[in-house]
VOPAGU-2260 file (C-alpha; in pm, 1 decimal, decimal comma):
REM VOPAGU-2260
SITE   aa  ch    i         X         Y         Z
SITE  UNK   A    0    9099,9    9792,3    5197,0
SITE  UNK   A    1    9138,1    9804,5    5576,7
SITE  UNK   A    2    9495,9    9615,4    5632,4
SITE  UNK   A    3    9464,5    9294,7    5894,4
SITE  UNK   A    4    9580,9    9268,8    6176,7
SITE  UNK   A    5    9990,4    9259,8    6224,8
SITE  UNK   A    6   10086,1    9070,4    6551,0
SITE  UNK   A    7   10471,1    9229,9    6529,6
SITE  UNK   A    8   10317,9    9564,6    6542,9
SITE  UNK   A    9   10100,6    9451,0    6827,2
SITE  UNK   A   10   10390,0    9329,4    7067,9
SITE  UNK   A   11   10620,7    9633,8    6929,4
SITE  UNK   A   12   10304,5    9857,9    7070,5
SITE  UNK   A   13   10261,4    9652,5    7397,2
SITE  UNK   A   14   10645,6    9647,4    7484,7
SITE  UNK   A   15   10679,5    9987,1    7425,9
SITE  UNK   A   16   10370,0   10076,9    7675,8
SITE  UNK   A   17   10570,3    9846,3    7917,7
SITE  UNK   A   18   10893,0   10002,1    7887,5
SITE  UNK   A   19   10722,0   10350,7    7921,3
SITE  UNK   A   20   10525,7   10206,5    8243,6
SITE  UNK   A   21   10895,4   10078,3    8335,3
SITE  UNK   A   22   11018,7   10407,3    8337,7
SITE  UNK   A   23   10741,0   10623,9    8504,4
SITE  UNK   A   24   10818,5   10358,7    8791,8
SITE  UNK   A   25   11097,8   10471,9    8832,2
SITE  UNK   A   26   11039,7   10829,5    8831,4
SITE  UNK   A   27   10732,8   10778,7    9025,9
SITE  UNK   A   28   11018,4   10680,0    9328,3
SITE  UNK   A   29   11157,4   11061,2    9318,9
SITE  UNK   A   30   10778,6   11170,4    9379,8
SITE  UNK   A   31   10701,0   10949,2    9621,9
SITE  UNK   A   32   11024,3   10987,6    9810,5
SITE  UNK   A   33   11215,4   11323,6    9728,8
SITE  UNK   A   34   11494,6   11148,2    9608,2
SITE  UNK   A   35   11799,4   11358,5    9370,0
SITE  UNK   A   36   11654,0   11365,8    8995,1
SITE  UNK   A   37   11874,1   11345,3    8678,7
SITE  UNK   A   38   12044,6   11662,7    8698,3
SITE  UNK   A   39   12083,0   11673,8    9085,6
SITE  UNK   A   40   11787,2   11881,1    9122,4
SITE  UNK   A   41   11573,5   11774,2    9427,3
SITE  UNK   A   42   11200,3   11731,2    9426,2
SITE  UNK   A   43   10991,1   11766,8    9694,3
SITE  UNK   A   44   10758,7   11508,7    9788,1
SITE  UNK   A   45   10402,1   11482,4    9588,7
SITE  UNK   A   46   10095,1   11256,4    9718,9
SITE  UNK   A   47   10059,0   10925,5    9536,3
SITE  UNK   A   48    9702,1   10987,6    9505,1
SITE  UNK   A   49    9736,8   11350,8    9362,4
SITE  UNK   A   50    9994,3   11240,1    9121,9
SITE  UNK   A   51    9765,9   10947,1    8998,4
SITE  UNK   A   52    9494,4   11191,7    8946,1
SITE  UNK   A   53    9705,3   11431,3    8775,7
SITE  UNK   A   54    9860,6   11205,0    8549,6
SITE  UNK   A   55    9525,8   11128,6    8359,8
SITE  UNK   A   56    9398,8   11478,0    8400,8
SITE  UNK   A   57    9711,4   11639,6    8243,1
SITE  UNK   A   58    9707,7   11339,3    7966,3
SITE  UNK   A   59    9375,7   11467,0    7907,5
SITE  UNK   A   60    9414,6   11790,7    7852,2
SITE  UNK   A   61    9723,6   11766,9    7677,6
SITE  UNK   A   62    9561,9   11505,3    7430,2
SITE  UNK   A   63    9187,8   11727,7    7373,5
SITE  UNK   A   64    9399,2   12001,1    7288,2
SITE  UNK   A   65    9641,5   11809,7    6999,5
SITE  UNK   A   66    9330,6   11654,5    6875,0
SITE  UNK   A   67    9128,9   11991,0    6853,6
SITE  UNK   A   68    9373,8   12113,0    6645,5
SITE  UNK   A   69    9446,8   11855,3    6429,3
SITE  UNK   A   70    9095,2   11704,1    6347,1
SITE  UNK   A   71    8866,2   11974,0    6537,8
SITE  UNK   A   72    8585,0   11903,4    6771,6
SITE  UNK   A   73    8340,9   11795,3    6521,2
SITE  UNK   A   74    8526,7   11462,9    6471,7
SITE  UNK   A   75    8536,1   11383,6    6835,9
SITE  UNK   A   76    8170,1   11351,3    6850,2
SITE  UNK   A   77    8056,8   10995,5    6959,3
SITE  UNK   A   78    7670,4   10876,7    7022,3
SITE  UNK   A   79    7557,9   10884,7    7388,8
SITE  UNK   A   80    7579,0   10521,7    7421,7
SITE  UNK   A   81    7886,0   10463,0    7266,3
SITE  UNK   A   82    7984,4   10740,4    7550,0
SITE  UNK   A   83    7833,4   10539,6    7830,8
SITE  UNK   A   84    8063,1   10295,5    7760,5
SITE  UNK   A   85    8395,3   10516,9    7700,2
SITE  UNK   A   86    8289,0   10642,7    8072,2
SITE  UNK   A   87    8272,6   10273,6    8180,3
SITE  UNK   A   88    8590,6   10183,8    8039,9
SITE  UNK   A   89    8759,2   10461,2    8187,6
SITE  UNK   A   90    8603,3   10445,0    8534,9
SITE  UNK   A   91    8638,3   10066,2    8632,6
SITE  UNK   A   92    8870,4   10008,0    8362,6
SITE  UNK   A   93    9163,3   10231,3    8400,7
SITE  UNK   A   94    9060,9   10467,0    8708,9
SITE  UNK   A   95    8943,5   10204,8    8941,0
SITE  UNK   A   96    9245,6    9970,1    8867,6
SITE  UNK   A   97    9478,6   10344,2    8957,9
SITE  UNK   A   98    9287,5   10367,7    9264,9
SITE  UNK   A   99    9278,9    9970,2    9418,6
SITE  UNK   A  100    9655,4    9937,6    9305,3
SITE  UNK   A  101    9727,3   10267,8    9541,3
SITE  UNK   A  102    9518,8   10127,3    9810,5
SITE  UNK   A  103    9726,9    9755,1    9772,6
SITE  UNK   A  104   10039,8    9942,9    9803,0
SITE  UNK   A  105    9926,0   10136,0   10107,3
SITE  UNK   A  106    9763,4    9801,9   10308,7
SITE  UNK   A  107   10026,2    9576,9   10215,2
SITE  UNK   A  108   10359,3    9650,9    9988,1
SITE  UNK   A  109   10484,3    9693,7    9627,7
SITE  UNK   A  110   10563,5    9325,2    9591,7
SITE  UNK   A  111   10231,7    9199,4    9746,0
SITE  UNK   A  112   10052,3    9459,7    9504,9
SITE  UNK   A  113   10233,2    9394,7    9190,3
SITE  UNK   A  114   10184,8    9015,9    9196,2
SITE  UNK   A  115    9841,4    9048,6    9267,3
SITE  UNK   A  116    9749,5    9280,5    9017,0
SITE  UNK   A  117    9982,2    9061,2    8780,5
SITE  UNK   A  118    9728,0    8774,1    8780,8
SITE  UNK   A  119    9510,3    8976,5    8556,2
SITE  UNK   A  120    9624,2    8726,1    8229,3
SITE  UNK   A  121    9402,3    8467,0    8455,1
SITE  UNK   A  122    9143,2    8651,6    8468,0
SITE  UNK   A  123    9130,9    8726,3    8092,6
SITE  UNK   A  124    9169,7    8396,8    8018,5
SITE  UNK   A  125    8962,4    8279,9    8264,7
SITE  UNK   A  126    8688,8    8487,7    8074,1
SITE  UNK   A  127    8801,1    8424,6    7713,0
SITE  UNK   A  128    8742,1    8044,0    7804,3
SITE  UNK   A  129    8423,4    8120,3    7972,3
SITE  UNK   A  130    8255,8    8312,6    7694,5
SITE  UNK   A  131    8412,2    8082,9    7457,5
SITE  UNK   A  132    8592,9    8287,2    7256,6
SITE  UNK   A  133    8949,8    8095,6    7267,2
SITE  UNK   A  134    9083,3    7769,4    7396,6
SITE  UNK   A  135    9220,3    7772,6    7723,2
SITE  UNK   A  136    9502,9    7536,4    7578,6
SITE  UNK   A  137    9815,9    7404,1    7703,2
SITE  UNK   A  138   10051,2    7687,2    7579,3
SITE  UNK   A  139    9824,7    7987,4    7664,0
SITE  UNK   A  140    9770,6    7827,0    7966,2
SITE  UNK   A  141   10143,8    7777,6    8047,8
SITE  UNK   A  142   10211,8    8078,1    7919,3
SITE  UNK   A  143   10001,1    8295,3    8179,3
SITE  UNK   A  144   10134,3    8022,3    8404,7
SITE  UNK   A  145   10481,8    8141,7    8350,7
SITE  UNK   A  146   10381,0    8553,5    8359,8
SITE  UNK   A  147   10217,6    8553,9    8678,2
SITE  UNK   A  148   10500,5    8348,6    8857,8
SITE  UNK   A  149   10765,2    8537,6    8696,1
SITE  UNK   A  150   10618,7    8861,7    8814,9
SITE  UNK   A  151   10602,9    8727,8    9120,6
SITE  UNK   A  152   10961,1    8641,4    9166,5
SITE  UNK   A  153   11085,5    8948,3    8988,0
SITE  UNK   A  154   10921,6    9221,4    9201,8
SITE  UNK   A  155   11024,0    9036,2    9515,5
SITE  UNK   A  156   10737,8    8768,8    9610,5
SITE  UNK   A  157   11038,8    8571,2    9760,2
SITE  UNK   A  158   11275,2    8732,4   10024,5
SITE  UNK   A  159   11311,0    9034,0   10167,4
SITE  UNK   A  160   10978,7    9181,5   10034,8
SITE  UNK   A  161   10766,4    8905,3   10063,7
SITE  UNK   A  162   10401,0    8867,8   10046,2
SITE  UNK   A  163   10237,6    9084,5   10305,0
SITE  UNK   A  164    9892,0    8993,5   10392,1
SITE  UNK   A  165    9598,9    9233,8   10435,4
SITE  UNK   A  166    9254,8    9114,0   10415,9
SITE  UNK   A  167    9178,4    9531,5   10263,6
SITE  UNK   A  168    9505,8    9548,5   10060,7
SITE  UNK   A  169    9457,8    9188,2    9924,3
SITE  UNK   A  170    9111,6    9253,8    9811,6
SITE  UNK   A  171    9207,0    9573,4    9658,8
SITE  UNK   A  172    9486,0    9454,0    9495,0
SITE  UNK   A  173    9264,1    9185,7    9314,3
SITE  UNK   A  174    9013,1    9460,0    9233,9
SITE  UNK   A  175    9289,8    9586,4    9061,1
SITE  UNK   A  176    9319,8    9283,1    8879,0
SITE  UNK   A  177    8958,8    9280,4    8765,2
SITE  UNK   A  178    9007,8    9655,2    8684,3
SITE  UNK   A  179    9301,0    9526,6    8438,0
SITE  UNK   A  180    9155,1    9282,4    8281,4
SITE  UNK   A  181    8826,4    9458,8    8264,7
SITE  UNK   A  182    8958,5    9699,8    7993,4
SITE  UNK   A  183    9203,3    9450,0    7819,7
SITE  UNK   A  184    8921,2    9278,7    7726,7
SITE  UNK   A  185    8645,7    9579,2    7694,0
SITE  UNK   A  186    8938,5    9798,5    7475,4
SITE  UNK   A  187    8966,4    9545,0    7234,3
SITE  UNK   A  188    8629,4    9534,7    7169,8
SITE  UNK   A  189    8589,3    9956,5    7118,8
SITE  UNK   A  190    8901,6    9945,6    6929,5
SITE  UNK   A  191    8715,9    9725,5    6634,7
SITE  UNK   A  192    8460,2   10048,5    6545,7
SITE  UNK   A  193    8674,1   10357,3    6694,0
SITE  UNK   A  194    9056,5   10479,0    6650,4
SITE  UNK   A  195    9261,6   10513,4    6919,6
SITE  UNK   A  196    9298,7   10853,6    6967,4
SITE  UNK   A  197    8956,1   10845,6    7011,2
SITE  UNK   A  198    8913,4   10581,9    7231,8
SITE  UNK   A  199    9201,3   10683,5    7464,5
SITE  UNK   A  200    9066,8   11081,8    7439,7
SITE  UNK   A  201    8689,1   10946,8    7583,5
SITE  UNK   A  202    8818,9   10677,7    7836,4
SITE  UNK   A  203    9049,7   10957,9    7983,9
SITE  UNK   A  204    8774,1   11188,4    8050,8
SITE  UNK   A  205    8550,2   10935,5    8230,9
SITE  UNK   A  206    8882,2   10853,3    8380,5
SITE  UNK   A  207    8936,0   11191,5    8525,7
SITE  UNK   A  208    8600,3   11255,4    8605,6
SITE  UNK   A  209    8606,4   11009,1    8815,8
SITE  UNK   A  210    8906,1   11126,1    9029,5
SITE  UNK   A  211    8715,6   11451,2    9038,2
SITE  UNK   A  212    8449,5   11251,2    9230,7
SITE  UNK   A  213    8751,3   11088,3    9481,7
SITE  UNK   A  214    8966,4   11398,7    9517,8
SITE  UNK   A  215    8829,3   11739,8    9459,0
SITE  UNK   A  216    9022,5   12026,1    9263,0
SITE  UNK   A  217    9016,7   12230,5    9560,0
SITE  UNK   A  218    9264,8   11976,9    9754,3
SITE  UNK   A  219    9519,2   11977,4    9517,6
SITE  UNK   A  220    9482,1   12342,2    9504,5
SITE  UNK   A  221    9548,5   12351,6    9883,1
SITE  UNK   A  222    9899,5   12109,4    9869,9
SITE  UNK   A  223   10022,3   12468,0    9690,5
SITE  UNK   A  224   10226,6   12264,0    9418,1
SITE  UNK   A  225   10552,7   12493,4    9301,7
SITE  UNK   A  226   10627,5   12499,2    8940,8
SITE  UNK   A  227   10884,6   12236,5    8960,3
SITE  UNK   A  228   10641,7   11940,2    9082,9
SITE  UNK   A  229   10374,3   12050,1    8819,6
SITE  UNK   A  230   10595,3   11989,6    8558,8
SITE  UNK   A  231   10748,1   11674,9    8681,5
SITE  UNK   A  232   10349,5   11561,9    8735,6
SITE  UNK   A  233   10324,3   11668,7    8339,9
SITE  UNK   A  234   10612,3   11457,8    8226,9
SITE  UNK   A  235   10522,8   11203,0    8471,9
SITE  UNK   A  236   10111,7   11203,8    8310,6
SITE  UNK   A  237   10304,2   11184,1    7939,4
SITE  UNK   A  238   10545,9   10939,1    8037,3
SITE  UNK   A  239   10307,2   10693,6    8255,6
SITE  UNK   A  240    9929,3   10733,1    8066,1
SITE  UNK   A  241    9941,3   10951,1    7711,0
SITE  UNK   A  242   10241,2   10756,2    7579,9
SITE  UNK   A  243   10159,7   10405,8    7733,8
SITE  UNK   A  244    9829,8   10392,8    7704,4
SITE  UNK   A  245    9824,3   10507,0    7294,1
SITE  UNK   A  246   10049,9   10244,0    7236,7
SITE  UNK   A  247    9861,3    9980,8    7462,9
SITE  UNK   A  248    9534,3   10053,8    7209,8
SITE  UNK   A  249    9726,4   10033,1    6948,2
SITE  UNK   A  250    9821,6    9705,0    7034,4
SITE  UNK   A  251    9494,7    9571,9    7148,7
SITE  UNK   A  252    9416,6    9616,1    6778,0
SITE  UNK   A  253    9635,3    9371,3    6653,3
SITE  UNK   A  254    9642,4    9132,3    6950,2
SITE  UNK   A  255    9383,2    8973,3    7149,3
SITE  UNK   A  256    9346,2    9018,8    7502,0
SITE  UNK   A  257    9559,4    8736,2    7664,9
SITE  UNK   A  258    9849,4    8764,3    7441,9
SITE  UNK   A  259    9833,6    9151,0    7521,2
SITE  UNK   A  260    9803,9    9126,8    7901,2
SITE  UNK   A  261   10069,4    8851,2    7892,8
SITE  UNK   A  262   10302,9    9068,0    7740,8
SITE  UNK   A  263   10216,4    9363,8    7950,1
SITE  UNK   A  264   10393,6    9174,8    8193,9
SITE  UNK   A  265   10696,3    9317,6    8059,8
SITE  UNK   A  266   10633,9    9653,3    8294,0
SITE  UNK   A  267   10788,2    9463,9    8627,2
SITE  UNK   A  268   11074,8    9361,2    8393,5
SITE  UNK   A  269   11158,4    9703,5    8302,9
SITE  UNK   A  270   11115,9    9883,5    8609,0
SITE  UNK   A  271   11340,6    9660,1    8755,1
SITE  UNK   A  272   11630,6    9681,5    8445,1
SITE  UNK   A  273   11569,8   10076,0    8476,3
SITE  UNK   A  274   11639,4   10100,5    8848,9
SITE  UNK   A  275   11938,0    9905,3    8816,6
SITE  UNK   A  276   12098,5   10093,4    8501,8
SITE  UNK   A  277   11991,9   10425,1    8661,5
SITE  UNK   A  278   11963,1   10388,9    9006,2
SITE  UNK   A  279   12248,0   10143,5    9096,8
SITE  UNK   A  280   12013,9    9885,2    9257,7
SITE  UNK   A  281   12110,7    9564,1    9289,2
SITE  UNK   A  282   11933,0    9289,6    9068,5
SITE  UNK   A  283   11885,5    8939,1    9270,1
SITE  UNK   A  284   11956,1    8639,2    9139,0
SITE  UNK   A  285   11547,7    8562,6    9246,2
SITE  UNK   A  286   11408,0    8886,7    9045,5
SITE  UNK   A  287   11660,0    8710,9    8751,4
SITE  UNK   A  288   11468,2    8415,3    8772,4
SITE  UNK   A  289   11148,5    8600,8    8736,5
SITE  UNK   A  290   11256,6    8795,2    8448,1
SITE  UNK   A  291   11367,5    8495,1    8288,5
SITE  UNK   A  292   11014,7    8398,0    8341,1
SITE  UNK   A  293   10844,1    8643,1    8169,1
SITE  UNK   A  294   11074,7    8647,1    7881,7
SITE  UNK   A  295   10968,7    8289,4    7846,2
SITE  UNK   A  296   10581,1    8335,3    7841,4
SITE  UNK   A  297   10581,0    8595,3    7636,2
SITE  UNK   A  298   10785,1    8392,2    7394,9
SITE  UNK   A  299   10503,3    8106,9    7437,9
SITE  UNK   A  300   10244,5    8270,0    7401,9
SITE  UNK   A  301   10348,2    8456,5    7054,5
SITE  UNK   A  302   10388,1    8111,5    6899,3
SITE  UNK   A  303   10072,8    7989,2    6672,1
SITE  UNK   A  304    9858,2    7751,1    6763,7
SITE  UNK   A  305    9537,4    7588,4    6583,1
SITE  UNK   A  306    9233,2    7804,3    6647,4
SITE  UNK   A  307    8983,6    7509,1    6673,5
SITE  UNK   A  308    8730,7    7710,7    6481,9
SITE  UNK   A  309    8753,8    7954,4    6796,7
SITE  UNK   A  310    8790,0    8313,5    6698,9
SITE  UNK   A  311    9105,2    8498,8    6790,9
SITE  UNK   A  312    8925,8    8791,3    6884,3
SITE  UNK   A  313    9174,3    9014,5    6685,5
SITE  UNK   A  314    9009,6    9321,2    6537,9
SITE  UNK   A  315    9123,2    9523,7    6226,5
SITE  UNK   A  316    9351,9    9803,5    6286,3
SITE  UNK   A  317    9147,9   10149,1    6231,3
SITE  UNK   A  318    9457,5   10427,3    6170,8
């Protein structure tokens, strides 16, 4: 007998992908800038959108290869239109949500991007409501409430930051939004007839195939990469998708979508916490607030609530 589903081990899973998310943040900053790593080794600078590609191609490969060995190729088989929608999932789900939220960042700025991509638990609910799958009550309402604004005031929607405004980046940003919510809500549903391992293996190669499509081998090829950037990209693609990623599946299978995405929410908190522990920033009183925030709706959220005869979209764990 299957066991159910065990809503500890779902936000255990869904902080950890966070925290993980937190910290490829911050080492995405030494990629993007050059800046001294841990050791006082200095890394020259790597394009954003080469080091988003890379970090689900090298996932990928890194993940086939483990699972070839361990279960063999056999037992990776899936039926073509099971397939279909892996390659869905991993092109507008994960991909195109990459590829909008680097687009945000260039049009407008971190801040304006974050927030916007941050009111994916709206959307989610928004749809959960729609399709009538949950109540859109008072506490899960509140409670998304309380993520998006604390986002908001954590990455720096007030002061110095500030909301930049970009008809392009603003629309991409909120395709990146969609894109988020998208495969909250689709992974959940894969997760209740296929592993994780699985699911993550599948949605990474429609995921990479895609970037194939966006930004051919044979430019990467040309940057001429040295050894040291291809194996920060490698730790950076186990650090920001393989680990992250396995443990956000994992805990789409014991949570439902809004309580998931609402705790993903987390990520701004950590990145934030991480740069100022390892990086000496300075932590406003504001980005506080926001964290404060956050703490608060994921608190809200995680607290029971009668069902109304409405599902709670929780499938059973498949180890």
């Amino acid at each position: 007998m299957k066991p159910g589903p065990n809503p500890v081990k779902g936000y255990f899973y869904i902080g950890s992908a966070a925290f993980l998310w937190g910290v490829s943040a911050t080492l995405g900053r030494a990629a993007f800038t050059g800046h001294l790593l841990p050791g006082g080794a200095s890394l020259r600078n790597i394009d954003p959108l080469i080091l988003s590609q890379s970090r689900a191609t090298l996932s990928l490969a890194v993940l086939l290869c483990v699972l070839l060995v361990r279960r063999g190729a056999s037992s990776l088989r899936v039926p073509g239109r099971d397939l279909v929608q892996f390659f869905v999932l991993g092109v507008l789900g994960v991909a195109v949500s990459n590829y909008f939220y680097y687009v945000a960042i260039q049009r407008t700025n971190v801040a304006t991007a974050i927030i916007l991509q941050y009111t994916a638990p709206v959307w989610v609910l928004i749809y959960t409501a729609v399709r009538e799958a949950q109540r859109p009550s008072f506490r899960r309402s509140s409670a998304v409430a309380l993520a998006v604004v604390g986002c908001g005031l954590a990455v720096g929607l007030v002061g110095s930051g500030g909301f930049r405004m970009d008809k392009i980046g603003v629309i991409a940003a909120l395709l990146a939004a969609f894109s988020f919510a998208f495969y909250n809500v689709g992974g959940h549903k894969v997760l209740a007839r296929y592993d994780r391992w699985k699911v993550l293996l599948w949605v990474l190669v429609g995921t990479s195939t895609f970037w194939i499509f966006v930004n051919p081998p044979w430019k990467i090829i040309a940057a001429h990469y040295d050894r040291q950037q291809w194996g920060f990209m490698l730790l950076f693609s186990l650090l920001s998708v393989l680990g992250p990623f396995s443990c956000y599946f994992a805990g789409l299978q014991h949570l439902e979508p809004t309580r998931a995405i609402v705790v993903s929410c987390l990520e701004p908190v950590f990145s934030i916490v991480i740069a100022a522990l390892a990086l000496g920033e300075l932590v406003r009183p504001v980005q506080t607030a926001g964290i404060v925030l956050v703490l608060l709706a994921i608190l809200l959220i995680q607290l029971p609530e009668k069902t109304g005869g409405h599902e709670e979209l929780v499938v059973e764990p498949i180890e």
